[in-house]
py3Dmol code that shows the C-alpha trace and the ligand (Angstrom):
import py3Dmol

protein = """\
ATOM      1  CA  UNK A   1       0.000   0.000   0.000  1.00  0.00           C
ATOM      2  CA  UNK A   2       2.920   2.391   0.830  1.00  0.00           C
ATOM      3  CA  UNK A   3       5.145   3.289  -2.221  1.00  0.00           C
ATOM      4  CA  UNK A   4       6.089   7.029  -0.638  1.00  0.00           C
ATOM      5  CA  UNK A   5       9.506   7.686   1.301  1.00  0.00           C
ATOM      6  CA  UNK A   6       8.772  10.362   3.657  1.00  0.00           C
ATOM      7  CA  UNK A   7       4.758   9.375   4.731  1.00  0.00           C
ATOM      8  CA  UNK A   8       3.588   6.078   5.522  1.00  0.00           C
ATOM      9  CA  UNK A   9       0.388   5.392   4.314  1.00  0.00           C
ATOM     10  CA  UNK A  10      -1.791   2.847   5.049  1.00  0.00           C
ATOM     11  CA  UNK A  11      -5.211   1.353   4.886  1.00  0.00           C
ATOM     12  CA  UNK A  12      -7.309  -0.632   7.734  1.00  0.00           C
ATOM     13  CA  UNK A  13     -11.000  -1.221   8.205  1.00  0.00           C
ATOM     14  CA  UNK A  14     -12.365   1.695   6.233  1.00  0.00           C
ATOM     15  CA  UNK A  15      -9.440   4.274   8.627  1.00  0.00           C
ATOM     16  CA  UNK A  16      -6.143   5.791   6.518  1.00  0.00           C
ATOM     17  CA  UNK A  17      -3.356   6.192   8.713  1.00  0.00           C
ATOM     18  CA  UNK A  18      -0.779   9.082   7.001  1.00  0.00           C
ATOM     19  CA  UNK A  19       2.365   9.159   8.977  1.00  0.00           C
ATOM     20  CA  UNK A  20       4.723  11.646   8.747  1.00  0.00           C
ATOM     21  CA  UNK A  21       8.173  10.126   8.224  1.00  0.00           C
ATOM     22  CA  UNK A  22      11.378  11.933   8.396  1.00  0.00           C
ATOM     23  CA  UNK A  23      11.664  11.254  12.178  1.00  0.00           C
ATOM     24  CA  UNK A  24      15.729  12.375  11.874  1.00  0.00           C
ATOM     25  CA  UNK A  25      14.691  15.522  11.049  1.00  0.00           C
ATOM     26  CA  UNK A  26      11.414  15.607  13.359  1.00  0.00           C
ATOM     27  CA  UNK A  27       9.307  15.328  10.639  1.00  0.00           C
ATOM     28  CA  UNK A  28      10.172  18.178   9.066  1.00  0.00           C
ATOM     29  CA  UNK A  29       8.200  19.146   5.843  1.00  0.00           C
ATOM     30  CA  UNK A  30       9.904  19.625   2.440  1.00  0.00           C
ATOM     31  CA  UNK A  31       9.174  19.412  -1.233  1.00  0.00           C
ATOM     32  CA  UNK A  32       9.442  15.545  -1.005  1.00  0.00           C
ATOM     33  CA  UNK A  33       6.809  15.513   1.911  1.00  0.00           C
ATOM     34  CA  UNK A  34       4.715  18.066   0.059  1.00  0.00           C
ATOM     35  CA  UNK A  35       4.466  16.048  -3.471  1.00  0.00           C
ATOM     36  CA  UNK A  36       3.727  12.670  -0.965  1.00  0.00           C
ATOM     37  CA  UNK A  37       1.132  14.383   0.760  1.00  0.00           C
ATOM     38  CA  UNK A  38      -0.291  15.939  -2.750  1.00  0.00           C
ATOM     39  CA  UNK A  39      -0.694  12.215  -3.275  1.00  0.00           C
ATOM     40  CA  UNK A  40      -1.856  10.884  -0.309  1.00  0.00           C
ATOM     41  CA  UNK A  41      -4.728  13.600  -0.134  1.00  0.00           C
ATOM     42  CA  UNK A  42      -6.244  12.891  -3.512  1.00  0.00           C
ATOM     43  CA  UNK A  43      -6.333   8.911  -2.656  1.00  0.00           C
ATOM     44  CA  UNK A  44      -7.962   9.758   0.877  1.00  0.00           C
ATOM     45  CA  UNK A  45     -10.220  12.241  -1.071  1.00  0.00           C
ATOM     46  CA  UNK A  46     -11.214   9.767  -4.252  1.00  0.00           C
ATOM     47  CA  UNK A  47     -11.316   6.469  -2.418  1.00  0.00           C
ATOM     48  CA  UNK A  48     -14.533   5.384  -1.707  1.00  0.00           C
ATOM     49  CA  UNK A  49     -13.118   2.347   1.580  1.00  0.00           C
ATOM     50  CA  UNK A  50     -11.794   5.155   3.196  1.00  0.00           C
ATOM     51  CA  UNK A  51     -14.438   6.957   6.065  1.00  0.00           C
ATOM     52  CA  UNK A  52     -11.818   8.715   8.041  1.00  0.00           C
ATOM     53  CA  UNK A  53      -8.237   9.246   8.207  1.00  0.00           C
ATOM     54  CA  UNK A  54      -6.051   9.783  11.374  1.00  0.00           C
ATOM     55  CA  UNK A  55      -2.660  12.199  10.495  1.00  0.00           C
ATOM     56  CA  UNK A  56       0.027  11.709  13.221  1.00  0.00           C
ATOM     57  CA  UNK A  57       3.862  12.148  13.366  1.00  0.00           C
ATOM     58  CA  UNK A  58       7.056   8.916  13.596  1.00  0.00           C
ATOM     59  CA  UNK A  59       9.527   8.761  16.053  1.00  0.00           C
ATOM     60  CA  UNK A  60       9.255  10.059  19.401  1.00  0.00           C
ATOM     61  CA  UNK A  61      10.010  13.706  19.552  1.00  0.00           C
ATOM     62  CA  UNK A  62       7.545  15.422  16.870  1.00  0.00           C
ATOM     63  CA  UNK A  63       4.189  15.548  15.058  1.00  0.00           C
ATOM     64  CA  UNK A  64       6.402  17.952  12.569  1.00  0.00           C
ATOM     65  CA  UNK A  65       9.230  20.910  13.613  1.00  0.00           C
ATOM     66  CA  UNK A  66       7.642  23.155  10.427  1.00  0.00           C
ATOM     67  CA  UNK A  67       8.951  23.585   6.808  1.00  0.00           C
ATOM     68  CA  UNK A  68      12.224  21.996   6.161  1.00  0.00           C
ATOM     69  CA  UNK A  69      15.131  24.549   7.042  1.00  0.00           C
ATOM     70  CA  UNK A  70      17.368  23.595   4.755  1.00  0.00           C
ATOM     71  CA  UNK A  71      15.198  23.561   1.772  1.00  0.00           C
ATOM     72  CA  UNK A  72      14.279  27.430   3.087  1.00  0.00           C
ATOM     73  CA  UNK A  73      13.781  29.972  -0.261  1.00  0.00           C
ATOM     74  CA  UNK A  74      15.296  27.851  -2.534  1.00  0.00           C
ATOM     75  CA  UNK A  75      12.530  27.580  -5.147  1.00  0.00           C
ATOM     76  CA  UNK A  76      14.341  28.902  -8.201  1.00  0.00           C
ATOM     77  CA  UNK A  77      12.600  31.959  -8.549  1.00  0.00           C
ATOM     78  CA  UNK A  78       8.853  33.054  -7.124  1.00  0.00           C
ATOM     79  CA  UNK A  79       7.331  32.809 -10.324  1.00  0.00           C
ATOM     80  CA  UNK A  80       8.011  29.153 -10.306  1.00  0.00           C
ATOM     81  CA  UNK A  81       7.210  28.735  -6.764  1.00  0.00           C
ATOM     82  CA  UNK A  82       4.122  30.332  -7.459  1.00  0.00           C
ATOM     83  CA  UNK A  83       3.471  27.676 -10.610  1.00  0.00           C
ATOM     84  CA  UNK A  84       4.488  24.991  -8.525  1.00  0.00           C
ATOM     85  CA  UNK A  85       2.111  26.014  -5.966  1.00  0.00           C
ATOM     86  CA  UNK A  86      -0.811  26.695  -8.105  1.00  0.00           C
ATOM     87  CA  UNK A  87      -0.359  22.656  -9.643  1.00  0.00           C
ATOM     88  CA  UNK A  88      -0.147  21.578  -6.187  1.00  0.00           C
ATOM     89  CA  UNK A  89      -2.233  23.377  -4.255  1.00  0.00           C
ATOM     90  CA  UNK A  90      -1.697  21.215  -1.063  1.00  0.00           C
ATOM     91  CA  UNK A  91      -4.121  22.924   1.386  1.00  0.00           C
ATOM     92  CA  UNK A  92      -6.622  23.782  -0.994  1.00  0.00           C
ATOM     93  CA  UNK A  93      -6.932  19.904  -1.496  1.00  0.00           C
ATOM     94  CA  UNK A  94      -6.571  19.070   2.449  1.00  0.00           C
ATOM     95  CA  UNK A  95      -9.493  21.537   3.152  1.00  0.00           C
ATOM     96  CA  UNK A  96     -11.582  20.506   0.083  1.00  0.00           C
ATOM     97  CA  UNK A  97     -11.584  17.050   1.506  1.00  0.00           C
ATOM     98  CA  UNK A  98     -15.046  16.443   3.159  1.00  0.00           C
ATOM     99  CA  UNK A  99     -14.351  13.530   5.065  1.00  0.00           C
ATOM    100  CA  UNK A 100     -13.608  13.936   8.587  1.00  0.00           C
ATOM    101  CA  UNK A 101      -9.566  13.892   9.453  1.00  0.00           C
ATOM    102  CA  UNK A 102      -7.981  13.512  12.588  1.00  0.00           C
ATOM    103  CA  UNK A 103      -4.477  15.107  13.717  1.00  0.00           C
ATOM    104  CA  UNK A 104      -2.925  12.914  16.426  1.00  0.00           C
ATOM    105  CA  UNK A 105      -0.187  15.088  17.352  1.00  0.00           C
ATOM    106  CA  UNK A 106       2.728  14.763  19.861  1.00  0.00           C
ATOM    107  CA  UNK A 107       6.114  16.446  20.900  1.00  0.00           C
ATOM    108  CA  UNK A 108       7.166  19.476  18.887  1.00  0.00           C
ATOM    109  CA  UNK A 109       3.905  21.073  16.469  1.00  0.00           C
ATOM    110  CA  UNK A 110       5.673  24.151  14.580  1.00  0.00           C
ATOM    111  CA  UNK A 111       4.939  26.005  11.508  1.00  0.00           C
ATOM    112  CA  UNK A 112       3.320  23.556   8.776  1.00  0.00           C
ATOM    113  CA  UNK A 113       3.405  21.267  11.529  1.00  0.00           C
ATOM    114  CA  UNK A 114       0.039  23.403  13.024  1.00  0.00           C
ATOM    115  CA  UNK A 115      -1.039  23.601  10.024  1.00  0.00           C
ATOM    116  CA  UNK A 116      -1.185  20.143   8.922  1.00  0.00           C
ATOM    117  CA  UNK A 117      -3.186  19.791  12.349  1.00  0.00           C
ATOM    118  CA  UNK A 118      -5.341  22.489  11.501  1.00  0.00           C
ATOM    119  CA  UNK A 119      -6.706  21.433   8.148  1.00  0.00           C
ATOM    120  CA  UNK A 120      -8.081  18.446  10.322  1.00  0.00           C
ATOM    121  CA  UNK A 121     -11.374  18.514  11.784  1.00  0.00           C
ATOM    122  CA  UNK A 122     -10.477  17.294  15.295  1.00  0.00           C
ATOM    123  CA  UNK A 123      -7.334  17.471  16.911  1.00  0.00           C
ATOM    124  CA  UNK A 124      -6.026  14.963  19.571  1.00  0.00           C
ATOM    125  CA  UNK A 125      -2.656  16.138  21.657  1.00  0.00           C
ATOM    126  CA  UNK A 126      -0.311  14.320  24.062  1.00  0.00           C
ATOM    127  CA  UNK A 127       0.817  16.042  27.609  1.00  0.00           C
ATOM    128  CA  UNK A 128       4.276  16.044  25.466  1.00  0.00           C
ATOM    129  CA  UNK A 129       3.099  18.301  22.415  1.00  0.00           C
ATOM    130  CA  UNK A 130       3.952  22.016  22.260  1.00  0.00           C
ATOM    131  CA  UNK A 131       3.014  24.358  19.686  1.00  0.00           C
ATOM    132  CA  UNK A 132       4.686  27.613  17.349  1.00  0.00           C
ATOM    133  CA  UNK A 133       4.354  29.193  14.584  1.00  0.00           C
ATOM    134  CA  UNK A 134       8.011  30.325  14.338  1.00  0.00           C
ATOM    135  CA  UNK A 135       7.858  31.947  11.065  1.00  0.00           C
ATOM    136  CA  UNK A 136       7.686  35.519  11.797  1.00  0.00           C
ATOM    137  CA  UNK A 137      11.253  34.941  13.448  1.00  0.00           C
ATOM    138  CA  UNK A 138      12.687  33.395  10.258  1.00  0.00           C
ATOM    139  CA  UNK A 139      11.239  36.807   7.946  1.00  0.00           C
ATOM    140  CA  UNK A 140       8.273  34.907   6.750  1.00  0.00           C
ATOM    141  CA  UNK A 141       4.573  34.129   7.467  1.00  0.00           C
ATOM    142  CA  UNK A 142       2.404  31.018   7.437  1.00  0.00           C
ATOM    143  CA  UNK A 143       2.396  29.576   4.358  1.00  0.00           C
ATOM    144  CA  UNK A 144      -0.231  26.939   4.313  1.00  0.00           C
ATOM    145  CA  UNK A 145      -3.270  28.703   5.342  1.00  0.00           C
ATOM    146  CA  UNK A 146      -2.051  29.283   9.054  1.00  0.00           C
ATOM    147  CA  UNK A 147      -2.919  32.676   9.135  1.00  0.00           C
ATOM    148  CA  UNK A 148      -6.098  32.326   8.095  1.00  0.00           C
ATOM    149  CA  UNK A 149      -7.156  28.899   9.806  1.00  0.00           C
ATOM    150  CA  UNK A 150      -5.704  29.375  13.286  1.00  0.00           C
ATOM    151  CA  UNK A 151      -7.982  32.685  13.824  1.00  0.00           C
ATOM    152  CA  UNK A 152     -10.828  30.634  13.086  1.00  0.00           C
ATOM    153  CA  UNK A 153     -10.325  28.145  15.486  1.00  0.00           C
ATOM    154  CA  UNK A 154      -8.594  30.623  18.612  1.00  0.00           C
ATOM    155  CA  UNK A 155     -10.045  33.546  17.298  1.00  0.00           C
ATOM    156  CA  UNK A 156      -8.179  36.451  16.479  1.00  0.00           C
ATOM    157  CA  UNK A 157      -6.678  38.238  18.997  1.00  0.00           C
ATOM    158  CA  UNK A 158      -5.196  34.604  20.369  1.00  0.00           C
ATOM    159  CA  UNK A 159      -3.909  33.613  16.770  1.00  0.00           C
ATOM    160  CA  UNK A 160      -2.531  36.894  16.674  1.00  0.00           C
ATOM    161  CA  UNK A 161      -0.391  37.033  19.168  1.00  0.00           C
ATOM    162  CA  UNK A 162       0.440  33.248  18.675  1.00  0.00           C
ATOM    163  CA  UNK A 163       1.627  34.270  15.127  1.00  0.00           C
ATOM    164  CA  UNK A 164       3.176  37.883  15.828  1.00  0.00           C
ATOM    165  CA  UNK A 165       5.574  36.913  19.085  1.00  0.00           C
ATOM    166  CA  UNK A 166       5.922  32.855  17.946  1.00  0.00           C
ATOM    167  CA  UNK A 167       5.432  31.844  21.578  1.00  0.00           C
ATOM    168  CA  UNK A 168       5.201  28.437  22.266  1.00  0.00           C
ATOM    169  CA  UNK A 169       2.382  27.086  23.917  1.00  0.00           C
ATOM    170  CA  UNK A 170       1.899  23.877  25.820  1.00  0.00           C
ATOM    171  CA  UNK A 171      -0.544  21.189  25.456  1.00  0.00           C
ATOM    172  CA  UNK A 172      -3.038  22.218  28.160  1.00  0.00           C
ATOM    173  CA  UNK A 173      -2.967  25.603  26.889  1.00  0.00           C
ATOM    174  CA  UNK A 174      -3.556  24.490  23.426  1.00  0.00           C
ATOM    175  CA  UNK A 175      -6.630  22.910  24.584  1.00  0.00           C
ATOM    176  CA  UNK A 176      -7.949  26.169  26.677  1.00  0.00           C
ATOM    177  CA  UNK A 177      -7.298  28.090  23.513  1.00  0.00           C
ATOM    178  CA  UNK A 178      -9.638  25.487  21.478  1.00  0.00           C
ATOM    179  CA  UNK A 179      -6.508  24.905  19.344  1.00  0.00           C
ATOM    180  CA  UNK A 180      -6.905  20.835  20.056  1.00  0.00           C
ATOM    181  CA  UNK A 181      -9.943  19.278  21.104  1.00  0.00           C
ATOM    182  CA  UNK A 182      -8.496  17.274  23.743  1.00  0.00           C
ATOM    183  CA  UNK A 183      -5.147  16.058  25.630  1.00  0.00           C
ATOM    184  CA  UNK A 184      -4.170  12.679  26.479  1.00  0.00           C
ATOM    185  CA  UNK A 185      -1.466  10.531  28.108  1.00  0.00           C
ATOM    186  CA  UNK A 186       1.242  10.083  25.193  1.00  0.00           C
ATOM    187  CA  UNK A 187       0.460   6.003  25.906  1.00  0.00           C
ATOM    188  CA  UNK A 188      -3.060   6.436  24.951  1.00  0.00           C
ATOM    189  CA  UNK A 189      -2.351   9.379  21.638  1.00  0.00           C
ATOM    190  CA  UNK A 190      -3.380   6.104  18.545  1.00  0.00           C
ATOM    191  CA  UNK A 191      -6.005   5.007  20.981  1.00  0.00           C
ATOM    192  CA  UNK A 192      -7.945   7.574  21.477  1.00  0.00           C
ATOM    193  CA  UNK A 193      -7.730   8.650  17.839  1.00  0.00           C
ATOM    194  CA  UNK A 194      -8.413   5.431  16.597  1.00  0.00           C
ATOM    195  CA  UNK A 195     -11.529   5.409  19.145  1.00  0.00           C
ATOM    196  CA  UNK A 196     -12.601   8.276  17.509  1.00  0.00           C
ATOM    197  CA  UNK A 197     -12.063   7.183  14.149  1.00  0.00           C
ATOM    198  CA  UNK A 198     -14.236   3.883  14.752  1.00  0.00           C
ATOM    199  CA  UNK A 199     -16.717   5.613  16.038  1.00  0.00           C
ATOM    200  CA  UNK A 200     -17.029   7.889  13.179  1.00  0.00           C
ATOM    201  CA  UNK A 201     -16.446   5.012  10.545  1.00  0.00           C
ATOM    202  CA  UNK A 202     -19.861   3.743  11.410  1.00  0.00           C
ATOM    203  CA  UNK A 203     -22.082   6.672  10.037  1.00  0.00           C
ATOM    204  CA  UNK A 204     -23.418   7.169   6.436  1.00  0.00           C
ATOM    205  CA  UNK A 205     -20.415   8.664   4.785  1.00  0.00           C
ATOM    206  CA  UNK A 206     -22.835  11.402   3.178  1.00  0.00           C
ATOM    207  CA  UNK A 207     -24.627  12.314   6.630  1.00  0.00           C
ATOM    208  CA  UNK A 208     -20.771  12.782   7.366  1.00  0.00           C
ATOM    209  CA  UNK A 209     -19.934  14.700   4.719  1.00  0.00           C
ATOM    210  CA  UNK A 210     -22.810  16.832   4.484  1.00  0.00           C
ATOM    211  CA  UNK A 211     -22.160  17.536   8.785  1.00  0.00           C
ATOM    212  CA  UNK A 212     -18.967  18.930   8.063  1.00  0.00           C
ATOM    213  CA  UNK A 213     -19.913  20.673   5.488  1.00  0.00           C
ATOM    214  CA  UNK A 214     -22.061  22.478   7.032  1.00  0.00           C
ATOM    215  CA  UNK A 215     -19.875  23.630   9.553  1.00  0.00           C
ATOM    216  CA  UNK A 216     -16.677  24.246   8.030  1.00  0.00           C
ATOM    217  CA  UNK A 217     -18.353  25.347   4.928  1.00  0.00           C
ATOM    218  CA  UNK A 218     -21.252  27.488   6.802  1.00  0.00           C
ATOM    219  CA  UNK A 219     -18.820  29.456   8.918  1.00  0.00           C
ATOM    220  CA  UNK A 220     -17.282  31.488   6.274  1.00  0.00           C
ATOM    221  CA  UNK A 221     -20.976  32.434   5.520  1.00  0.00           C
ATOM    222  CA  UNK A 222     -23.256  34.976   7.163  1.00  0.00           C
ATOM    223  CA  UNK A 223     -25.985  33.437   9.421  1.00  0.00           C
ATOM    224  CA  UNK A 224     -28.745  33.842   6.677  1.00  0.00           C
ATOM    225  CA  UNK A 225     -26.706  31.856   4.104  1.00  0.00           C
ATOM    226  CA  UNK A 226     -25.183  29.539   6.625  1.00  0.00           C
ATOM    227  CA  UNK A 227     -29.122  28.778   7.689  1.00  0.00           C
ATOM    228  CA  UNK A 228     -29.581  28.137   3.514  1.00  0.00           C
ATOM    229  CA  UNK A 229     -26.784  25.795   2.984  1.00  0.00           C
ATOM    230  CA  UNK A 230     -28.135  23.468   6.188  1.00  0.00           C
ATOM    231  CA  UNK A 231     -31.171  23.456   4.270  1.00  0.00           C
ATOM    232  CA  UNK A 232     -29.965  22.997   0.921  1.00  0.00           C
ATOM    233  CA  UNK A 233     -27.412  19.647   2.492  1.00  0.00           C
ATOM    234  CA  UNK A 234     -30.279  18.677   5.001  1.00  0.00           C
ATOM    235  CA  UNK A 235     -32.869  18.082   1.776  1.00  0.00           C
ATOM    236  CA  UNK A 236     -30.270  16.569  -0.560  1.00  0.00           C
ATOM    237  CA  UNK A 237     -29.598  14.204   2.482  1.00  0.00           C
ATOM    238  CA  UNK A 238     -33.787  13.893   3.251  1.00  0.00           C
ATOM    239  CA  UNK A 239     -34.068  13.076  -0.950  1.00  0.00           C
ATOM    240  CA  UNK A 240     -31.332  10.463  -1.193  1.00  0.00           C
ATOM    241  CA  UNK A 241     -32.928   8.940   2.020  1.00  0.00           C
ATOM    242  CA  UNK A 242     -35.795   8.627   0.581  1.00  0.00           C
ATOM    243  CA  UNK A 243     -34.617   6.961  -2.385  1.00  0.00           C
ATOM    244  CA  UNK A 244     -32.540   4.744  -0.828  1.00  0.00           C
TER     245      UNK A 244
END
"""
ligand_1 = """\
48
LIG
N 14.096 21.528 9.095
C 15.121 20.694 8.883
N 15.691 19.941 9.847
C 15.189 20.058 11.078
C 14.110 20.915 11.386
C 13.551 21.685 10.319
N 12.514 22.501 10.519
N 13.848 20.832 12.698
C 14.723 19.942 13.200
N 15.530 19.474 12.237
C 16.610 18.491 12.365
C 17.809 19.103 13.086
O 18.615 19.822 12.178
C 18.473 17.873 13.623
O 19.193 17.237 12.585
P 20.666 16.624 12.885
O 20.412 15.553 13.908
O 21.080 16.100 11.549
O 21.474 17.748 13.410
C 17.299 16.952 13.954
O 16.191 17.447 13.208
C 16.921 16.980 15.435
O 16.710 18.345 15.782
P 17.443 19.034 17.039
O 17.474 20.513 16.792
O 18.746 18.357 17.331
O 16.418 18.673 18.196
P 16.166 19.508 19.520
O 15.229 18.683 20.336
O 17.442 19.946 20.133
O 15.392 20.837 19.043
C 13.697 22.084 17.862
C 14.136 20.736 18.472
C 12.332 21.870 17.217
C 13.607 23.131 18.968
C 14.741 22.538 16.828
O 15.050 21.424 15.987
C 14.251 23.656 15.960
O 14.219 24.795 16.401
N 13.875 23.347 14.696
C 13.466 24.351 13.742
C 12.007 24.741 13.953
C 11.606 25.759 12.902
O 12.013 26.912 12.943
N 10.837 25.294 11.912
C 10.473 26.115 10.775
C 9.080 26.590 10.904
S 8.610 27.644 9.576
"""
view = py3Dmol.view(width=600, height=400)
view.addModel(protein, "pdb")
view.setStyle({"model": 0}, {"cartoon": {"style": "trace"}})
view.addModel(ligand_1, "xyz")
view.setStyle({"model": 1}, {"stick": {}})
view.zoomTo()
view.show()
């Protein structure tokens, strides 16, 4: 099932594990990982066994330490960059994915590392994980929808301060500031993802789909439109129903 070098993927009982695997260099994320992930995200996305996925990190110190460092601005110009970026549009296709995801994260969460965990739709932490967004300290900002994803989960006077003094932040804190759902004992990270995940794997993958939908879809709306697109996903749900 796995043909990648850098993310493990793997398939079992309607759950895809993706496992970030460059635990040498904490996981860090670089052109190989992207082009992997690219991958990865369109199979999760287009095939129809898999329910749910779970997105965690190899080796014992990291989920991910952030974009690989020694990779940093060497696209050979911007214009490519921005060509690359526009074929692979990475976190367009993570967020475009309506199936439920799961970040299992542990140890050191930084830059894409948060973000990664942020295009997921619930977030599971161990006491161990701690969080940055390091990026203003390197010239730079967020690069994969950070700036624009963390505010909507911490809201934006958290986010900003997250983002403008790249403080760290420890798990408990992580979970006051809503940025994961809930923190558990590093023993019991897979578990209680995989708990989750089981749980989840037993709905009608359209009642799913439609749910998050909803939500993720409906917040960028105003409350009248919101209110319209439950309706609109609630009948096309009530219609197949009654077909089926
Ligand atoms: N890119 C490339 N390699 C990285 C990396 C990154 N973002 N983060 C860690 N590594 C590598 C280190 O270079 C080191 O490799 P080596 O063993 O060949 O020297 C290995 O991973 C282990 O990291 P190390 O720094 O020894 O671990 P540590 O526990 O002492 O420190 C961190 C951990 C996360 C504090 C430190 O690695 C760090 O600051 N990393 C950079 C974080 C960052 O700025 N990310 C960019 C976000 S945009």
């Amino acid at each position: 099932m796995n043909s990648f070098e850098v993310i493990i993927y793997q398939k079992q009982h309607d759950i895809a594990y993706v496992t970030l695997n460059r635990p040498q260099a904490l996981n860090a994320y670089n052109l190989q990982m992207r082009d992997e992930l690219y991958q990865v995200l369109g199979t999760i996305k287009d095939d129809p066994e898999v329910k749910v996925a779970i997105f965690r990190g190899a080796g014992e110190k990291a989920f991910c330490a952030g974009a690989d460092l020694t990779e940093f601005l060497t696209a050979p110009s911007p214009v490519i960059a921005r060509q690359v970026r526009w074929e692979r549009d990475v976190w367009g296709l993570f967020l475009s994915i309506t199936k439920p995801l799961i970040a299992a994260v542990h140890g050191y969460v930084l830059g894409s590392g948060i973000e990664i965990a942020l295009c997921c739709d619930i977030r599971l932490a161990s006491e161990d994980a701690q969080f940055g967004l390091p990026e203003v300290g390197l010239g730079i900002i967020p690069a994969a929808g950070g700036s624009q994803t963390l505010p909507r989960v911490m809201g934006r006077a958290q986010a900003l301060e997250i983002m403008l003094t790249g403080r760290w932040i420890k798990a408990e804190e992580a979970r006051r500031l809503k940025l994961v759902n809930r923190v558990v004992s590093r023993h019991d990270l897979l578990p209680a993802a995989e708990r989750l995940a089981n749980k989840i794997k037993g709905y009608s993958p359209m009642a799913l789909s439609h749910s998050k939908q909803a939500i993720t879809r409906g917040l960028d709306l105003s409350l009248e439109q919101g209110l319209e697109l439950e309706a609109k996903l609630g009948n096309s749900l009530l219609n197949v129903n009654r077909k089926g």
